[in-house]
C-alpha positions in Angstrom: -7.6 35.3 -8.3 -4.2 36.8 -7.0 -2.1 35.6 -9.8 -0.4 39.0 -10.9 1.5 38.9 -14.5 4.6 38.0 -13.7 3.6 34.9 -12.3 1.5 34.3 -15.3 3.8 35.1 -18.4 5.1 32.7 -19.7 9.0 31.6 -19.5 9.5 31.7 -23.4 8.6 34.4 -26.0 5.0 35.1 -26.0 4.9 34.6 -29.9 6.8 31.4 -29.6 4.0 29.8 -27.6 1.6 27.0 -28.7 -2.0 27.9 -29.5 -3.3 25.6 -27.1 -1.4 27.4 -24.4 -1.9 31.6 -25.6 -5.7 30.2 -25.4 -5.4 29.0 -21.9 -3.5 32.1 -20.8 -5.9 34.4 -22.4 -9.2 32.5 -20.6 -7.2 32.8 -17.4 -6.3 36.5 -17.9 -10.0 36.9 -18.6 -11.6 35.5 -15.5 -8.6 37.3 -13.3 -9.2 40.8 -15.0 -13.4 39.9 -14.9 -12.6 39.4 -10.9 -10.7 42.4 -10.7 -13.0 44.5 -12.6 -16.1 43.6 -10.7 -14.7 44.2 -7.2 -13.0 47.8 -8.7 -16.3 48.4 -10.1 -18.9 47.2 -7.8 -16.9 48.0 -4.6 -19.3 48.5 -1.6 -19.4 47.9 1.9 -18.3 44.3 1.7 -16.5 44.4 -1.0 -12.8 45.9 -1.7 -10.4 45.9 -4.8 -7.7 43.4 -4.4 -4.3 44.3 -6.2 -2.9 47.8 -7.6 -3.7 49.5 -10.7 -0.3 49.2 -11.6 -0.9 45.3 -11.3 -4.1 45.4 -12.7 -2.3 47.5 -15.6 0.2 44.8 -16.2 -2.3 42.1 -16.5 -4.2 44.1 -19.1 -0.8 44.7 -20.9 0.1 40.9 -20.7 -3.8 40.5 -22.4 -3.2 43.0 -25.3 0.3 40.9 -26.0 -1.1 37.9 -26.4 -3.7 39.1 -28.5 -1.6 40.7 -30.5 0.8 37.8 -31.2 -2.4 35.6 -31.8 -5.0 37.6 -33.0 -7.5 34.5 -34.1 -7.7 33.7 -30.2 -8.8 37.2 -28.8 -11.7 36.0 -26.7 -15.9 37.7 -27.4 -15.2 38.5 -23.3 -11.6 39.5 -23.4 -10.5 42.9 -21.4 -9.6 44.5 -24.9 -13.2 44.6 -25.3 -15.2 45.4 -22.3 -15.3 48.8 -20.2 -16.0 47.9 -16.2 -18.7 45.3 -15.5 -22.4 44.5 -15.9 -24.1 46.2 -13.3 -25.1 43.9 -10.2 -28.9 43.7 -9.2 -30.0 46.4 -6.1 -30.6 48.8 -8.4 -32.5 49.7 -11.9 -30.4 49.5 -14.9 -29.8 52.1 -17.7 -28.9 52.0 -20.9 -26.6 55.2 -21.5 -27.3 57.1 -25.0 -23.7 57.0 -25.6 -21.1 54.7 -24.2 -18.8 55.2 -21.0 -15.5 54.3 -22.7 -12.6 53.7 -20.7 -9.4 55.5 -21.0 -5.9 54.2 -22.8 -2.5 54.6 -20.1 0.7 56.6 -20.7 3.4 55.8 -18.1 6.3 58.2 -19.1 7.2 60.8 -21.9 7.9 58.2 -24.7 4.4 56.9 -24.1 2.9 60.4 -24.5 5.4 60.7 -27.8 3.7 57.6 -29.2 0.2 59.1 -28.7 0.5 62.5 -30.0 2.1 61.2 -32.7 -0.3 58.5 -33.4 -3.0 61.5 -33.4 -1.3 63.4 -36.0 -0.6 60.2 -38.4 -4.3 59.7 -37.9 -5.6 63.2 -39.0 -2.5 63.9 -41.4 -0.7 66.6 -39.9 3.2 68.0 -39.9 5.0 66.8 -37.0 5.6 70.4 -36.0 2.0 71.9 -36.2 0.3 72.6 -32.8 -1.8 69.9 -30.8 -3.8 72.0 -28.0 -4.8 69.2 -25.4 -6.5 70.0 -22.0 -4.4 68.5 -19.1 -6.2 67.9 -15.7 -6.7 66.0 -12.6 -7.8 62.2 -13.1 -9.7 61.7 -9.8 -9.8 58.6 -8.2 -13.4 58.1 -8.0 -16.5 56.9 -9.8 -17.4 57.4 -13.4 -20.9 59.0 -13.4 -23.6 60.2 -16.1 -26.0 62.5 -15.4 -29.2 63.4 -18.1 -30.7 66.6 -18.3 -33.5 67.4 -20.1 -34.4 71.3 -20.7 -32.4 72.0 -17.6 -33.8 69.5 -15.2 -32.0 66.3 -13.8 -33.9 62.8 -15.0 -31.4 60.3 -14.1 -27.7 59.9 -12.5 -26.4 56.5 -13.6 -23.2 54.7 -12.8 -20.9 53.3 -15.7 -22.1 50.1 -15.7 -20.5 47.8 -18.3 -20.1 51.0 -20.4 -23.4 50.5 -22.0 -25.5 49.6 -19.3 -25.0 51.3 -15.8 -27.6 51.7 -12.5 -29.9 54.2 -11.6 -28.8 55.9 -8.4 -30.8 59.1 -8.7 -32.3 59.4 -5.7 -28.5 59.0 -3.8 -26.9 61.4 -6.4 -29.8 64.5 -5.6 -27.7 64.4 -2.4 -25.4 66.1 -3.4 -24.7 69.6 -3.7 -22.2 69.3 -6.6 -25.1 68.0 -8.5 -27.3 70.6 -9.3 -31.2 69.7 -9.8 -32.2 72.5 -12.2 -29.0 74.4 -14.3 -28.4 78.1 -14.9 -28.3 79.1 -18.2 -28.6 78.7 -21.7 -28.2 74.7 -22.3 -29.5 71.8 -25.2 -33.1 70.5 -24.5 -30.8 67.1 -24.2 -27.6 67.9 -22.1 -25.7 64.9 -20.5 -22.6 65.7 -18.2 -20.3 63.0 -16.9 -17.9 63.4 -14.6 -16.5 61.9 -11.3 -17.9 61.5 -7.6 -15.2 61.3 -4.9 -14.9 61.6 -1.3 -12.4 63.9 0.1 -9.8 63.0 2.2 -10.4 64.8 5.1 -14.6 63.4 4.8 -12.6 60.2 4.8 -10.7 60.4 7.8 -13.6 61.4 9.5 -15.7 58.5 8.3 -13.2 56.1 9.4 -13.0 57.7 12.8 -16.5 57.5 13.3 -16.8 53.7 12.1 -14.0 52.7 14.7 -16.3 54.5 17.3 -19.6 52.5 16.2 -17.5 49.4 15.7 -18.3 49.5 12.4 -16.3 48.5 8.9 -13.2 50.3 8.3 -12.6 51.4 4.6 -9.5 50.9 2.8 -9.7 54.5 1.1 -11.6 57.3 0.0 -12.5 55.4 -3.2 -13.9 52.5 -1.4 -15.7 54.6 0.5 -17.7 56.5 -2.1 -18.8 53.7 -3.8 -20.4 52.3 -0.6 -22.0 55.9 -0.2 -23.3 55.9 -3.6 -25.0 52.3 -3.6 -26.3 52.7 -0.7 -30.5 51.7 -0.6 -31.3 54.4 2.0 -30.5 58.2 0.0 -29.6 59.3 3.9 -26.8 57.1 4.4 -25.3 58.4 1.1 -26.1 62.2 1.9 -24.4 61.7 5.4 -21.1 60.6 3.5 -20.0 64.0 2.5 -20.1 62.5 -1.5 -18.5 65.4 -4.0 -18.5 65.5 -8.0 -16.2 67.1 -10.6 -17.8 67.1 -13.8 -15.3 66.8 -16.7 -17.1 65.7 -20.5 -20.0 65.6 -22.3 -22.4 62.6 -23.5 -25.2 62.6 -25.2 -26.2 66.6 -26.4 -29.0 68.1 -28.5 -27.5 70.4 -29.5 -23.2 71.3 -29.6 -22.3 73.8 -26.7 -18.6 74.6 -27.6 -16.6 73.9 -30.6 -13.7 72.9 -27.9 -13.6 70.6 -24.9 -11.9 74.1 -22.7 -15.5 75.7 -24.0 -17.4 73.0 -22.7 -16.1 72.6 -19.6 -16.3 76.7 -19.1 -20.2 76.0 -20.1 -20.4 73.7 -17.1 -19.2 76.1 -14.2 -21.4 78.4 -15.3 -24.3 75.8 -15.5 -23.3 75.1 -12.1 -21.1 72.3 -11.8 -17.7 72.1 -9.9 -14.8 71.8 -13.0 -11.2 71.2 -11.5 -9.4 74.4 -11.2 -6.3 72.6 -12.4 -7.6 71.6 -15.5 -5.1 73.4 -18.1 -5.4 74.2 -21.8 -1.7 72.8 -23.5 -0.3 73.8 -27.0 2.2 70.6 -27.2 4.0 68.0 -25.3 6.0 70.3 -23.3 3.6 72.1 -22.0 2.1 68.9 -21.4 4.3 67.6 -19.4 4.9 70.2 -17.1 1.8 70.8 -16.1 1.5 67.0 -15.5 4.6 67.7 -13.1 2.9 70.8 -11.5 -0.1 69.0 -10.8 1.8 65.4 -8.9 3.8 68.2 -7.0 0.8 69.5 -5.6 -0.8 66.2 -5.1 -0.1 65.7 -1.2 -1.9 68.8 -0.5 -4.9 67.9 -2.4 -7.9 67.0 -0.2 -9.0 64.7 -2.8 -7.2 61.4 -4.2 -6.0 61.8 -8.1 -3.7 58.8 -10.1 -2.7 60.7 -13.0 -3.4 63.5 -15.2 -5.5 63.3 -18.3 -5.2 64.6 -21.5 -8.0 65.2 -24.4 -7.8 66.7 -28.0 -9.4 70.3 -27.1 -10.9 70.6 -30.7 -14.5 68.6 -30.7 -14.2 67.9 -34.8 -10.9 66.0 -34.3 -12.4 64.0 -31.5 -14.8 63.0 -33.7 -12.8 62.4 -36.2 -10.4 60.5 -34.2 -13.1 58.3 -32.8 -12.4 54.9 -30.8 -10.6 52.1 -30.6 -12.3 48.8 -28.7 -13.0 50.2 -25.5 -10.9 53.7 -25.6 -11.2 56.9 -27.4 -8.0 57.6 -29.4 -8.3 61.0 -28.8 -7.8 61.0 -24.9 -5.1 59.1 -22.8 -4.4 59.2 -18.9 -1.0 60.0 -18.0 -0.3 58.1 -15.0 1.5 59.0 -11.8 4.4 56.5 -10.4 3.1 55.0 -6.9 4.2 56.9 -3.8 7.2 56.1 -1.6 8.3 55.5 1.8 11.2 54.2 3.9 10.6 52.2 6.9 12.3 48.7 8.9 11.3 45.0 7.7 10.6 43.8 11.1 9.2 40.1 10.5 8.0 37.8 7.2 4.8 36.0 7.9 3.5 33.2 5.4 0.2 33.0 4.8 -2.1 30.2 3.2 -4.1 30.5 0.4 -7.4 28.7 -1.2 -5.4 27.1 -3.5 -2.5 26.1 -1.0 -0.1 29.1 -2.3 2.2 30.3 0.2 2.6 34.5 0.4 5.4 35.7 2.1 3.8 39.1 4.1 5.9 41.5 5.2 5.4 43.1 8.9 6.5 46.6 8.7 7.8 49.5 11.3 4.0 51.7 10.4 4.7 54.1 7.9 2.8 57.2 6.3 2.0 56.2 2.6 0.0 58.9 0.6 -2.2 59.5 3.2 -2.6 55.8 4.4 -0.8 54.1 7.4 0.8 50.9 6.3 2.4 48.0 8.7 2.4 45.0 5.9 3.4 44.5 2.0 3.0 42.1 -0.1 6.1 40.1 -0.9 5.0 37.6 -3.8 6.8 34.9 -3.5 10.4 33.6 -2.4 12.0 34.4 -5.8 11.0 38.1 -5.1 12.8 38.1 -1.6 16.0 36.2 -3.0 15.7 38.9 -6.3 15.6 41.7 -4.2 17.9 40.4 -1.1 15.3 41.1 1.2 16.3 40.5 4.8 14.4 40.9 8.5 15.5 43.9 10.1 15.8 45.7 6.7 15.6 49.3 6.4 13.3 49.3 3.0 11.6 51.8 0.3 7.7 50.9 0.5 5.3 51.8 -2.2 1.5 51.7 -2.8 1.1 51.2 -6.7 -2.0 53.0 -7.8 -2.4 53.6 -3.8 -4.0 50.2 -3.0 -1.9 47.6 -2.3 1.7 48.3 -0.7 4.6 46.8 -1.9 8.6 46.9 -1.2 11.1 48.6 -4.0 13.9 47.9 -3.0 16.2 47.5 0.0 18.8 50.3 1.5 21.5 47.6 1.6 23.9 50.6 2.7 21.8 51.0 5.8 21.7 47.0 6.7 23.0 46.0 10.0 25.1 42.7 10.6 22.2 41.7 12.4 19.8 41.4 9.1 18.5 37.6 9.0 18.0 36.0 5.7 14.5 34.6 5.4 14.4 30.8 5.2 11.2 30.4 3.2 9.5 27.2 5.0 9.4 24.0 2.8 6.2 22.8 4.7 3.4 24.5 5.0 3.3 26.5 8.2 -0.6 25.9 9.1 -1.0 22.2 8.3 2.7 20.8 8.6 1.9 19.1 5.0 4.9 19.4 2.3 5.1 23.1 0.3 5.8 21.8 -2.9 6.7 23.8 -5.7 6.4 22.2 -9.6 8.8 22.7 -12.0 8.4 26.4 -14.0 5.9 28.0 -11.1 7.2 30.5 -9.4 4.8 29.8 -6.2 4.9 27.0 -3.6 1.8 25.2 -2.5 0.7 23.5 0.5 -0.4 19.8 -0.4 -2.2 19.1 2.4 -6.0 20.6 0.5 -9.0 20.5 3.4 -6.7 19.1 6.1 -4.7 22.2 5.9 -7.1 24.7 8.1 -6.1 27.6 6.2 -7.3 26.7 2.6 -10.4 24.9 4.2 -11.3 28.2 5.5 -10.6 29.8 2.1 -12.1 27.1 0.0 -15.0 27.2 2.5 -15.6 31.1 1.6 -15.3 30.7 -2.1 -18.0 27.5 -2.2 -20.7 30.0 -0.7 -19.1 32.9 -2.6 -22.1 35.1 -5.2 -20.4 33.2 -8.7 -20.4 29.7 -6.7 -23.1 28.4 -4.3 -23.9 31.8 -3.6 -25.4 31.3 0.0 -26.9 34.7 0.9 -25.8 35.8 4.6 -23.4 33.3 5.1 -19.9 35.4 4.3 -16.5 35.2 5.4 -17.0 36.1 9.1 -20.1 34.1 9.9 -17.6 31.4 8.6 -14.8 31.6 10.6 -16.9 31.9 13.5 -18.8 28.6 12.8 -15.1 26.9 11.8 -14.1 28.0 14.8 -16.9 26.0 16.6 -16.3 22.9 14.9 -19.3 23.1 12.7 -17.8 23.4 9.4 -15.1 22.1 7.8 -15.6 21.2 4.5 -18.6 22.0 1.9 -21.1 19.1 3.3 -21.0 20.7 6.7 -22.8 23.6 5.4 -25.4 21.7 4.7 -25.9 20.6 8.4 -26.1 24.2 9.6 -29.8 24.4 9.9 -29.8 21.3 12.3 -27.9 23.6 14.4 -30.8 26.4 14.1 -31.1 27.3 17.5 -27.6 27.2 18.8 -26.6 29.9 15.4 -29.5 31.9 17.1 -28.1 32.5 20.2 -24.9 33.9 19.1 -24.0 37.4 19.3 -25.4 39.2 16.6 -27.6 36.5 15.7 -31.0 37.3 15.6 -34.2 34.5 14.8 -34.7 36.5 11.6 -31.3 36.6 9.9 -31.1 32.8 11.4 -33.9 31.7 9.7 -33.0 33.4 6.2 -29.8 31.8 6.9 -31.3 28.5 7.1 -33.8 28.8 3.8 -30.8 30.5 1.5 -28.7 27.2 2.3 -31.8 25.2 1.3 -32.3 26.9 -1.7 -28.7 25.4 -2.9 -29.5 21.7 -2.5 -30.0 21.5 -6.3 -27.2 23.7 -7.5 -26.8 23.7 -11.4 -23.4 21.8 -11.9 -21.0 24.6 -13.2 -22.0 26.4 -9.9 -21.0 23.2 -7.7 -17.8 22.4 -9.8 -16.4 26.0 -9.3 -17.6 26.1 -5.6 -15.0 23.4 -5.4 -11.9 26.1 -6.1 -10.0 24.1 -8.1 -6.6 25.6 -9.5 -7.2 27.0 -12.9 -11.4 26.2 -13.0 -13.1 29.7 -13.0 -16.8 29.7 -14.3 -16.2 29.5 -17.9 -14.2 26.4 -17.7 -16.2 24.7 -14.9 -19.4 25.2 -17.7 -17.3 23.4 -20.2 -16.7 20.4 -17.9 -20.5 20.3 -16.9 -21.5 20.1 -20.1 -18.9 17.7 -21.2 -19.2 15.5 -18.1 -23.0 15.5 -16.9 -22.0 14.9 -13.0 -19.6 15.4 -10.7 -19.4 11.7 -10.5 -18.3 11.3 -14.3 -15.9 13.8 -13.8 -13.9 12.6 -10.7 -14.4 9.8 -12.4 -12.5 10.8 -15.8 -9.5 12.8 -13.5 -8.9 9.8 -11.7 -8.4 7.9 -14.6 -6.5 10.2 -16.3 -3.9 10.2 -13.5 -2.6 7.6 -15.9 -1.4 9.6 -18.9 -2.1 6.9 -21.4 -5.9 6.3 -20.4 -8.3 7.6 -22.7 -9.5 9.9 -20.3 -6.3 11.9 -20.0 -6.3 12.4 -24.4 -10.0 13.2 -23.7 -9.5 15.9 -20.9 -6.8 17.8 -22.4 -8.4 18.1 -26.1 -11.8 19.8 -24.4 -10.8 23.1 -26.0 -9.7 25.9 -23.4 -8.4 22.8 -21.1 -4.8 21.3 -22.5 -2.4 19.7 -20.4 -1.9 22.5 -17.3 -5.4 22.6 -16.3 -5.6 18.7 -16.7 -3.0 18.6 -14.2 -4.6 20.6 -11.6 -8.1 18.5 -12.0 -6.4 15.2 -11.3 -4.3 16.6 -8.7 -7.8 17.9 -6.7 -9.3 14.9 -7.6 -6.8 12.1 -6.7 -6.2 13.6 -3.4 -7.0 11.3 -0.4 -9.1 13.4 0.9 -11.0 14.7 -2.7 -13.1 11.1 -2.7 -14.9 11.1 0.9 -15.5 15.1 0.9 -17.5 14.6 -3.2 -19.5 11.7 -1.6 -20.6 13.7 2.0 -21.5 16.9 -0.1 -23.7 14.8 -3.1 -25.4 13.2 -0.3 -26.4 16.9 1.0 -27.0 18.2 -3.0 -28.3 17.4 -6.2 -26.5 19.2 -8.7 -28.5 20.0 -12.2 -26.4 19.2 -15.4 -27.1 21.7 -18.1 -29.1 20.4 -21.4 -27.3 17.8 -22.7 -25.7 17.6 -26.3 -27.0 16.4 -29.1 -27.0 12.8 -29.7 -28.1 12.6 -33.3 -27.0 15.3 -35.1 -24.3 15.0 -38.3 -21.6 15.9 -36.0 -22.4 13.8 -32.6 -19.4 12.6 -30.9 -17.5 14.3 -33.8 -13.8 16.3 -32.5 -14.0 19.9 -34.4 -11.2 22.4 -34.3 -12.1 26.1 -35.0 -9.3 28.3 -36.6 -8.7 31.4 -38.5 -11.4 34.3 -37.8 -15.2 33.1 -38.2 -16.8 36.2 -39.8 -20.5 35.0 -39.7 -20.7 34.6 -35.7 -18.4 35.0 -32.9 -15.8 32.0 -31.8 -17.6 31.6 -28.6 -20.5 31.2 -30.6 -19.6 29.0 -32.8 -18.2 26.6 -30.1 -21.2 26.5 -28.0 -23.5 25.5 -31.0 -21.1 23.0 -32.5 -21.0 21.3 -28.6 -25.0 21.9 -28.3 -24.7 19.6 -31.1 -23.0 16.7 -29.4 -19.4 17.7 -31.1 -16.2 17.7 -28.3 -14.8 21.2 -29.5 -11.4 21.2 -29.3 -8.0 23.5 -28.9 -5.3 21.7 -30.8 -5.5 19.7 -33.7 -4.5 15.7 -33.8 -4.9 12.7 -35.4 -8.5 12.5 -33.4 -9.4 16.0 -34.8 -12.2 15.1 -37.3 -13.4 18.2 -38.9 -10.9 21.4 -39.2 -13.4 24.9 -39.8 -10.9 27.4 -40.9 -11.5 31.0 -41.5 -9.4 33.7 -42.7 -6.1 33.8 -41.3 -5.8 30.0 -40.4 -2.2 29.0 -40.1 -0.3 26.6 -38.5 -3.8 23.9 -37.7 -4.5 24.6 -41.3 -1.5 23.2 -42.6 -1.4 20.2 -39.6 -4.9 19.4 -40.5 -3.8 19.1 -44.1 -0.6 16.9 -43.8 -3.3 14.7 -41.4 -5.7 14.5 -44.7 -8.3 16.0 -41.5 -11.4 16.7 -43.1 -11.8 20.9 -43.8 -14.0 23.4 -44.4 -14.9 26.5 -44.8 -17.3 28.5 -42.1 -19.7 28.7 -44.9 -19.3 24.7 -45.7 -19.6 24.5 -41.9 -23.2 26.3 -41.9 -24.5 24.1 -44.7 -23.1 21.0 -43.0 -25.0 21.2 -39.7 -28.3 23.0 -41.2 -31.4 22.0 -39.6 -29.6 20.7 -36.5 -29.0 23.8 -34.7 -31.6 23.1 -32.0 
């Protein structure tokens, strides 16, 4: 899931590409952004976000581009869409009164332009009249909604998926930014949201303390407060030092202020802690240098902030202004550019993926960071070090983009010595020995070698017992080096022989007979996996759950579906036509299924771990209906359900949906806006209809 979005855009013009392929971009930029999104917003003790913001920003800017250019493929689960994640299961869900939108981006002055001017187009006013905006800090911490009723606290709840979020009450009473009972005047119904955050200094200290107990390390202040808030024991989270800025309004009774700057003057003297920096702006001057004031005084802050947001400050325009998919159009965060550093390249390191990829890692003098102590960046890949003339012994400008993952700028080729080395990126795969290929158009090279290389049988290893795959409680990453390390597992089977080794797991260190034991029964609660779950436990290039539910419910059994990949290694089998036109799928993923499955080792590994498991195919499709065995193409926009839905009953029905259409395309179902399939399907003489024919036509076979 570390594809960023350079490596995924494509080489031509986005609007230039074939529908088949914007759909397979846009299901892959869903499932990365879904991944993202859950371990931004569900980041606890174990788990940590992976890439930047500014990465993650890109990746939701490639999304919006492809939608836009093909607006009859946005996705019922694309980013555009959705705000954060469905809330995981430790704690009681709550449905907020009003959503927890997410916020638009500016990046520079012209973005700002755009937006103010958008605002006045929207509410019709002269370009020169005034637009008073508030400006202040956006923290770097968790979204939180609080619920009063006649001045007393009922509930805290996380954001959730933006409509549903968790109760963490009890942790959030901790806190003495959070005040149980409020002073003053205030609506029967008075919902504050706002932002918890650990302060730097609470973080350091943490961190210290950890290394002391031998404990986990955080990778910032962020991080660190979501552990504290989801923690199960309130003490653990009142220990952590957890603060709160409260900075908006949700659901109310009654209006306090006719202005957002009244509001937030209502909530310091209800008690709450408003940032002292948050300014009151007549235009996009003022605007913007307040946004300079406030990144100029950003080192000294004792809390962690990534930009400065602004909000309409009259509370009839907001409401005028309303939202757009998952934003408000009348508030936009201003971001800050990432922090920089200089320090010396001193080595480049390669190291091995799941999926084989080799990252150059660059080794790095230690260097102060906003706040953080870095020693390695991420280098991509070899075009990046050739693009950039990256050389060992470098003197190089280091940045942390949206302070989480460091990367290098650029290099001060005026300070290079003669004795700079030019990295030689390997050709082989430095783990295994087994040939780095890279294909033709991909900017990464992979290691061929698959479960003989040690490095992606440890990562595959982690992924197969990973929550969206096997999801073996209590066996995670560590547990599973140790026991590679030991010679007890190398590939998925092996897992399954852990329990014979019940006593020997017991004595290790740390190992206790009860975590042994619950060790044992989760990995015999997975011997009858449903299918999807095994077939993306595999980590296959390209199969993330949505796809690996297609093929289950295409294929039946792993068994069929080997089978089907090994066939289709042969481009003019049946099975290769019959792969690529399961819609989502084409020619790319197609690829990557026969490559996993024709490998030497694929065939062995399937037939150890079925003889462990007994995966459970999902219902099977319909075998009698009108449209059994039928190929259907859905274009155009379906306005009586969604496309997903659509899909799912027309495949419930025994129909193979597909992307593209062809001369085995039986029945076209275009909606408004079809295009280019309409007028294929027509010079084909394919058989068309409209979603309402559709309906009609497979009445009383809808199961």
């Amino acid at each position: 899931m570390s594809r960023s979005a350079d490596e995924l855009r494509p080489d031509s013009p986005i609007k230039d590409l074939a529908d088949e392929a914007a759909a397979q971009l846009l299901q892959e930029l869903a499932e990365i952004i879904a991944y993202h999104d859950a371990r931004y917003h569900t980041a606890d003790e174990q788990t940590e976000p992976e890439i930047s913001d500014a990465e993650y920003d890109a990746l939701i800017q490639l999304n919006r581009q492809v939608e836009a250019a093909f607006p009859g493929l946005m996705r019922p689960d694309s980013p555009s869409v959705r705000v954060g994640i469905v809330p995981a299961g430790n704690f009681a869900k709550i449905t907020h009164a009003l959503p927890m939108l997410s916020l638009g981006n500016a990046f520079d002055a012209d973005d700002l332009s755009d937006f103010t001017a958008r605002i006045r187009r929207f509410l019709s006013l002269p370009e020169d009249s005034p637009l008073e905006m508030t400006a202040e800090p956006k923290i770097d911490g968790l979204s939180l909604s609080l619920r009063y009723e006649k001045g007393k606290l009922i509930y805290a709840a996380t954001r959730g998926d933006g409509t549903i979020g968790e109760d963490v009450t009890a942790n959030i009473r901790t806190l003495n930014e959070v005040p149980d009972i409020l002073a003053g005047e205030i609506p029967d119904v008075f919902e504050v949201r706002g932002e918890v955050y650990m302060r730097r200094s609470d973080f350091a200290a943490l961190n210290s303390e950890q290394e002391k107990q031998g404990g986990k390390i955080f990778a910032n202040p962020r991080n660190a407060a979501a552990g504290a808030l989801r923690q199960k024991d309130a003490k653990i989270t009142a220990s952590r030092n957890l603060r709160f800025f409260a900075y908006a309004a949700g659901a109310l009774s009654d209006p306090v202020s006719d202005t957002h700057k009244g509001f937030l003057d209502r909530l310091s003297e209800a008690g709450f802690s408003v940032n002292p920096l948050t300014a009151l702006c007549r235009n996009e001057t003022e605007l913007l240098a307040h946004y300079q004031k406030i990144a100029s005084l950003r080192p000294e802050l004792d809390y962690d902030i990534d930009g400065v947001v602004y909000k309409i400050n009259r509370h009839d325009w907001q409401e005028r202004l309303g939202q757009v998919s998952r934003a408000p159009r009348w508030a936009i965060a201003h971001k800050f550019p990432a922090e920089q550093a200089e320090t010396i390249l001193r080595d480049i390191e390669i190291q091995v993926g799941r999926t084989g990829a080799l990252t150059p890692v660059a080794r790095l003098q230690p260097v102060l960071v906003g706040g953080v102590t870095v020693s390695n960046a991420t280098l991509h890949n070899e075009d990046e070090i050739r693009r950039k003339d990256i050389r060992i012994g470098d003197s190089v400008i280091l940045q942390r983009a949206g302070d989480v993952i460091p990367q290098i700028v650029r290099v001060r080729t005026e300070k290079r010595s003669e004795g700079a080395a030019v990295f030689i990126f390997p050709e082989t795969c430095p783990i295994c020995g087994h040939p780095a290929t890279r294909p033709e158009g991909e900017a990464v090279r992979r290691c061929t070698g698959g479960f003989e290389c040690e490095a992606q049988s440890r990562e595959q290893l982690k992924h197969f017992v990973s929550r969206d795959a096997m999801d073996i409680d209590g066996l995670g990453s560590q547990l599973i080096d140790l026991f590679y390390d030991r010679g007890w597992i190398k590939t998925p089977a092996d897992i399954f022989r852990l329990p014979e080794k019940r006593d020997e797991i017991a004595a290790l260190e740390r190992m206790a007979e009860k975590s042994t034991d619950n060790l044992c029964r989760a990995i015999e609660a997975v011997r009858t996996p449903p299918l999807e779950k095994l077939i993306f436990g595999l980590g296959i290039r390209q199969i993330g759950q949505a796809t690996a539910k297609l093929l289950a419910s295409r294929y039946q059994s792993l068994e069929a579906l080997m089978q089907a990949c090994q066939n289709a290694a042969d481009t003019s089998h049946p099975d290769y036509a019959e792969l690529t036109a399961i819609d989502q799928i084409g020619t790319s993923v197609t690829d990557d299924l026969v490559r996993f499955f024709t490998a030497r080792q694929t065939a062995p590994m399937i037939a150890d771990l079925l003889a462990h498991t007994t995966p459970v195919p999902p219902e099977a499709p319909s075998a009698d209906s009108p449209v059994s065995g039928k190929t259907i193409v859905f274009t155009g926009t379906l306005e009586k359900r969604s496309r997903s839905e659509a899909k799912a009953q027309a495949e419930k029905l025994g129909a193979k949906v597909s992307g593209a259409v062809s001369a085995r395309t039986d029945i076209l179902v275009a909606g408004p806006g079809a295009g280019s399939k309409l007028k294929k399907a027509e010079e084909l003489e394919i058989e068309i209809l409209s979603e309402e024919e559709w309906l009609a036509f497979i009445t009383g076979h809808n199961g």
